[in-house]
PAKE-554377 format. One record per atom (N, C-alpha, C): y negated, x, z. Coordinates in Angstrom, 1 decimal, m for minus. Each point is the difference from the previous one (the first is absolute). Layout:
<<Y,X,Z>>,
...
***
This chain:
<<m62.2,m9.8,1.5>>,
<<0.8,m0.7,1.0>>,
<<m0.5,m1.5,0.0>>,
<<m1.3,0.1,0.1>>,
<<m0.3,m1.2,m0.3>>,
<<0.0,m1.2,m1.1>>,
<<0.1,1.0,m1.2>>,
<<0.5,m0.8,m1.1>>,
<<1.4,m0.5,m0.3>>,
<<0.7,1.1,0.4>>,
<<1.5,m0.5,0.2>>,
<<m0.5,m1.4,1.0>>,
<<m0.1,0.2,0.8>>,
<<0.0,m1.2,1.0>>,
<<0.1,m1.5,m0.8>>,
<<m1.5,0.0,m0.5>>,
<<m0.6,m1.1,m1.0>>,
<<1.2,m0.2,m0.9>>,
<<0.3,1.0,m0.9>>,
<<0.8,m0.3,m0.9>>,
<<1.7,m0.5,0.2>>,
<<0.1,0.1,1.1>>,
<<1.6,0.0,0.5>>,
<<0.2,m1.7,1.1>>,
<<m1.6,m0.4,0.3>>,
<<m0.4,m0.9,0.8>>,
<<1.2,m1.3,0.0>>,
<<0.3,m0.3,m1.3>>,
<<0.7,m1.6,0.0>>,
<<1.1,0.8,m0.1>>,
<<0.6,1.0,0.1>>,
<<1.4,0.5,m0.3>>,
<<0.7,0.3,1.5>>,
<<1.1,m0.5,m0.1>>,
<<0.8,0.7,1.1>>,
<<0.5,1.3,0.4>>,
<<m1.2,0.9,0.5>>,
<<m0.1,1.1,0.2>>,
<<m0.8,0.5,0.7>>,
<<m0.2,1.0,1.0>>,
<<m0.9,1.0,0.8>>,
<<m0.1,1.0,m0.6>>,
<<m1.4,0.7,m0.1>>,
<<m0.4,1.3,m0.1>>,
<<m0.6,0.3,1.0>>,
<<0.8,1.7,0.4>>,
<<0.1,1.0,1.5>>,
<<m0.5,0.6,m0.9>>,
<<m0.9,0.3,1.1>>,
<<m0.4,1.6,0.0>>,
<<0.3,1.1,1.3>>,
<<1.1,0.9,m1.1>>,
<<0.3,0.9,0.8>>,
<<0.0,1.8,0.1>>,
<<0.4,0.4,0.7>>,
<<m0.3,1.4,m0.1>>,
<<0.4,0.6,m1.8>>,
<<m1.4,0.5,m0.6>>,
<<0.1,0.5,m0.9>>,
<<0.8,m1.1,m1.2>>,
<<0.0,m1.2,0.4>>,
<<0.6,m1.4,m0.7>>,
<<m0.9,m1.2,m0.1>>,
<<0.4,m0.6,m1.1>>,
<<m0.5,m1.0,m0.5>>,
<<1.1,m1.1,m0.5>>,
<<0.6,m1.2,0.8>>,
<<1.0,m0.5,m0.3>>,
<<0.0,m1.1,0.1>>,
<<0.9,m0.9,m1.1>>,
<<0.1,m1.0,m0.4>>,
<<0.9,m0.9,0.3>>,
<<0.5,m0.7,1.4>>,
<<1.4,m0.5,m0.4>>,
<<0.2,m1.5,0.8>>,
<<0.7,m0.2,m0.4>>,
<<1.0,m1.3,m0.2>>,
<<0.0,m0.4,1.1>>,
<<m0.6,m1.6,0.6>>,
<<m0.2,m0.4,0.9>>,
<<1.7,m0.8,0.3>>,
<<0.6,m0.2,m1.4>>,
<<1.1,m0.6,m0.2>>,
<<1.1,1.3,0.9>>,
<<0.3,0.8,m0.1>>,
<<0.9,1.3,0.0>>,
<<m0.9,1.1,1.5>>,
<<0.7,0.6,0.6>>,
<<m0.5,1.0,0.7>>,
<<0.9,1.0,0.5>>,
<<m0.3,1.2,0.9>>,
<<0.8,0.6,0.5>>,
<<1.1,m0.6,1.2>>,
<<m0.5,m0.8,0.6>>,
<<0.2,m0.6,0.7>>,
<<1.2,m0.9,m0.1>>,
<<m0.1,m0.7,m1.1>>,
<<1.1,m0.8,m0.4>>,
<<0.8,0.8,m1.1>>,
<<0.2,0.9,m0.2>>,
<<1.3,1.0,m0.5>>,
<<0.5,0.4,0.5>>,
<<m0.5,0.4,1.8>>,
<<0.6,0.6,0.7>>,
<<0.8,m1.1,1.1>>,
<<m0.4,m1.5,m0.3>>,
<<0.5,m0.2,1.1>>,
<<1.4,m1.0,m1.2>>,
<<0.0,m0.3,m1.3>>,
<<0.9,0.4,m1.1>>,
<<1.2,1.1,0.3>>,
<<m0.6,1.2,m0.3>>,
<<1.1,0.8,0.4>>,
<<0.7,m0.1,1.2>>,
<<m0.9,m0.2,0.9>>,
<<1.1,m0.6,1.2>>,
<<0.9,m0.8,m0.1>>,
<<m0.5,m0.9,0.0>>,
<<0.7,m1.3,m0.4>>,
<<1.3,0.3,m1.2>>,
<<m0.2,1.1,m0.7>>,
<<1.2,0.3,m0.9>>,
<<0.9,1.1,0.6>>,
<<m0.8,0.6,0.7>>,
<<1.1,1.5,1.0>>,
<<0.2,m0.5,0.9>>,
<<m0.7,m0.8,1.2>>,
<<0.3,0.1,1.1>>,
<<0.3,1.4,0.5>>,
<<m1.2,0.6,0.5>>,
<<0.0,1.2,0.8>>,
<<0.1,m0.5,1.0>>,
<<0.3,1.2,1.3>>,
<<0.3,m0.1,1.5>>,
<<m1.8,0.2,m0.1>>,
<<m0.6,0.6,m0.8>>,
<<m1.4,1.4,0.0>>,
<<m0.3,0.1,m0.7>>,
<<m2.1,m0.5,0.0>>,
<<m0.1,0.6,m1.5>>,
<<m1.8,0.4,0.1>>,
<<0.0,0.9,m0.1>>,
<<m1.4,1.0,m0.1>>,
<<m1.0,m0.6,m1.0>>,
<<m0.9,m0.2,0.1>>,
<<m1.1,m0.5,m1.0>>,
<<m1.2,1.5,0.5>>,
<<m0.2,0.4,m1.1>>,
<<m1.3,1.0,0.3>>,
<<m1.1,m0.4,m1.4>>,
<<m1.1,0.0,0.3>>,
<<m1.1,0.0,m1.0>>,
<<m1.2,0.5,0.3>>,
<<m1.3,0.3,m0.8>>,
<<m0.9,0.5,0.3>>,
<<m1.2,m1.0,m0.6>>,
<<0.2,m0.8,m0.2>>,
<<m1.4,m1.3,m0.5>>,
<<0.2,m1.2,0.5>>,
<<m1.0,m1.0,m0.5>>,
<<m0.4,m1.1,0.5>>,
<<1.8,m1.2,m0.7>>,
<<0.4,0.8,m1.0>>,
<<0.7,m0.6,m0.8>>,
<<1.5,m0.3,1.1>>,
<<0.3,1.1,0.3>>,
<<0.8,0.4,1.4>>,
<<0.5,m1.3,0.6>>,
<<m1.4,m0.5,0.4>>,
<<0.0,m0.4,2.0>>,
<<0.6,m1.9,m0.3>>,
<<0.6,0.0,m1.1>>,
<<0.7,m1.0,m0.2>>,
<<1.5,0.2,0.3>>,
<<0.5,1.3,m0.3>>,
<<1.7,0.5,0.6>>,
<<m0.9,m0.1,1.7>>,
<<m0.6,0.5,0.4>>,
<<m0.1,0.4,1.1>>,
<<m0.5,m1.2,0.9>>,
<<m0.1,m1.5,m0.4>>,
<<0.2,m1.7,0.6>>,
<<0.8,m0.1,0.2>>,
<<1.5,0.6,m0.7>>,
<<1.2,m0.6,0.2>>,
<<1.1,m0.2,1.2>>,
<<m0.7,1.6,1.2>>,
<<1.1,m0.7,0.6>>,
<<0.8,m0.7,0.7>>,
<<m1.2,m1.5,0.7>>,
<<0.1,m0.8,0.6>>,
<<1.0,m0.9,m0.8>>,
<<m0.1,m0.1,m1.3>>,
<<1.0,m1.1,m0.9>>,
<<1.2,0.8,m0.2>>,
<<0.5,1.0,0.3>>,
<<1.1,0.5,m0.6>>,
<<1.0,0.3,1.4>>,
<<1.3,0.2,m0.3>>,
<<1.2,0.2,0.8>>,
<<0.4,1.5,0.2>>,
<<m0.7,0.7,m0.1>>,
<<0.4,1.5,m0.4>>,
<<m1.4,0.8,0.9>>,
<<0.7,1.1,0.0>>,
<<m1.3,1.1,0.9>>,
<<m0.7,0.5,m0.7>>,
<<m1.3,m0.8,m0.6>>,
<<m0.6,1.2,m1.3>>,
<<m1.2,0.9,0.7>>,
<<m0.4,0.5,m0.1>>,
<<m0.7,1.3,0.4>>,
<<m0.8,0.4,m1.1>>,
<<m1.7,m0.4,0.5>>,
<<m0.9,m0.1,m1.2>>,
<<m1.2,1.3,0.4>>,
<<m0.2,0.8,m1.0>>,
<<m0.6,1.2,0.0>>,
<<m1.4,m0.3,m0.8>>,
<<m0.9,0.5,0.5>>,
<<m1.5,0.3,m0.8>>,
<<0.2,1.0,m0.4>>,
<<m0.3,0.8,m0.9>>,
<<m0.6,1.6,m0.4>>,
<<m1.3,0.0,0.0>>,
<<m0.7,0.4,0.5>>,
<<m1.2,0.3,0.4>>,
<<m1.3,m1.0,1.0>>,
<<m1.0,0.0,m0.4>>,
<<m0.7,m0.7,0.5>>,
<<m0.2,m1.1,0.0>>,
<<m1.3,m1.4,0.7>>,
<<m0.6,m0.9,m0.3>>,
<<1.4,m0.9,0.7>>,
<<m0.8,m1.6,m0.5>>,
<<0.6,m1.0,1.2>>,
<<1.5,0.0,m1.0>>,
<<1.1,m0.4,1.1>>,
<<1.0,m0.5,m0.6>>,
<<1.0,m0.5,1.2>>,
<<0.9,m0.8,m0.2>>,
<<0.5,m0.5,0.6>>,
<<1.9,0.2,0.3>>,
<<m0.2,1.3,m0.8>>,
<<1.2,1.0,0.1>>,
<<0.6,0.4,1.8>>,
<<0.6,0.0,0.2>>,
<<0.6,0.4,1.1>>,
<<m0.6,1.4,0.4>>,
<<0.3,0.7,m0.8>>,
<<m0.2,1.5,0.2>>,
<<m0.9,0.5,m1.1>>,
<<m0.3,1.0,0.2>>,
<<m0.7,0.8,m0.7>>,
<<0.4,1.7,m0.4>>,
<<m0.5,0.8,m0.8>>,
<<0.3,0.9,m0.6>>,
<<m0.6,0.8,m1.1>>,
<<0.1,1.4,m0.3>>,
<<m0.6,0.7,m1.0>>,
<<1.2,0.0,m1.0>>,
<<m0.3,0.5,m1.3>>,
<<0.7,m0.2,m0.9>>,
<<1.4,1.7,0.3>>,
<<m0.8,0.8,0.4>>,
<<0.9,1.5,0.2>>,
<<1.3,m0.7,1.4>>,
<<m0.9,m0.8,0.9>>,
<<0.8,m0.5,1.0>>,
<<1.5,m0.7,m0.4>>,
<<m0.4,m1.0,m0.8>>,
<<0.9,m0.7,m0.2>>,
<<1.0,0.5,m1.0>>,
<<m0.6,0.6,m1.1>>,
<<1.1,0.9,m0.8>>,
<<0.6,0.7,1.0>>,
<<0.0,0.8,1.3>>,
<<0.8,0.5,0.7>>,
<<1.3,m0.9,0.5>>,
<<m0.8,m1.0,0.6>>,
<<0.6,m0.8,0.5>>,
<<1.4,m0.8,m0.9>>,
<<m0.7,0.0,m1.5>>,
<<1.2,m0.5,m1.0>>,
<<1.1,1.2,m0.2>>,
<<m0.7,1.1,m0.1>>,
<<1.1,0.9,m0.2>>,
<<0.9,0.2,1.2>>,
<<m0.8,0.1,1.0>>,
<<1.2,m0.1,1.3>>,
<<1.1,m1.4,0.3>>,
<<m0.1,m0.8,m0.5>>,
<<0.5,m1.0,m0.1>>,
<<0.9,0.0,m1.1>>,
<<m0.7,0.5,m0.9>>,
<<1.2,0.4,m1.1>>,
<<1.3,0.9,0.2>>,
<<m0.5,1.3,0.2>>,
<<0.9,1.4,1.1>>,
<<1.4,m1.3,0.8>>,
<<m0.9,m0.8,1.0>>,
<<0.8,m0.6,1.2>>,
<<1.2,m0.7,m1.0>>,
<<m0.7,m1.1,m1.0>>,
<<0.8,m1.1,m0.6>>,
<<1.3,1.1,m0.8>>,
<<m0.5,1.1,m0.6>>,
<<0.7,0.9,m1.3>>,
<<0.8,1.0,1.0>>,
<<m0.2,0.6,0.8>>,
<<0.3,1.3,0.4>>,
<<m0.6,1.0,m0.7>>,
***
């Protein structure tokens, strides 16, 4: 971790450490800003953001800037700034019943 650090130092990038991860990414690009992209190209009424890392809690800033009702989910533990929270068995329920309601 540490060497990545050193080695990545003058580059535009973070290295997380995350559950059972080791990641590299783009200080340019994030979750964050694809999601609020696709907005900006769909224009939902609604839009669910769920994650389980540090990488996450960038969809889950958004939704003081945005015009829409997004609803931001943790999966599991530790700080985050997600609305809500959840287990992974939880929320797969939760998608499939939403699916059932949307499909019949």
């Amino acid at each position: 971790m540490s060497e990545l650090t050193d080695v990545t130092a003058s580059r535009p990038v973070i290295v997380h450490h995350g559950h059972k991860i080791v990641e590299i990414a783009s200080q340019l690009v994030s979750k964050g800003a694809v999601v609020r992209r696709l907005i900006a190209d769909y224009r939902p009424a609604m839009a669910l953001a769920a994650g389980d890392d540090q990488t996450d809690e960038t969809m889950f800033d958004l939704q003081p800037e945005l015009d829409i009702e997004l609803h931001t989910v943790c999966v599991g533990d530790g700080p985050s700034r997600a609305r809500w929270r959840s287990t992974i068995p939880k929320l797969r329920k939760f998608l499939e019943a939403l699916t059932t309601q949307l499909h019949g």
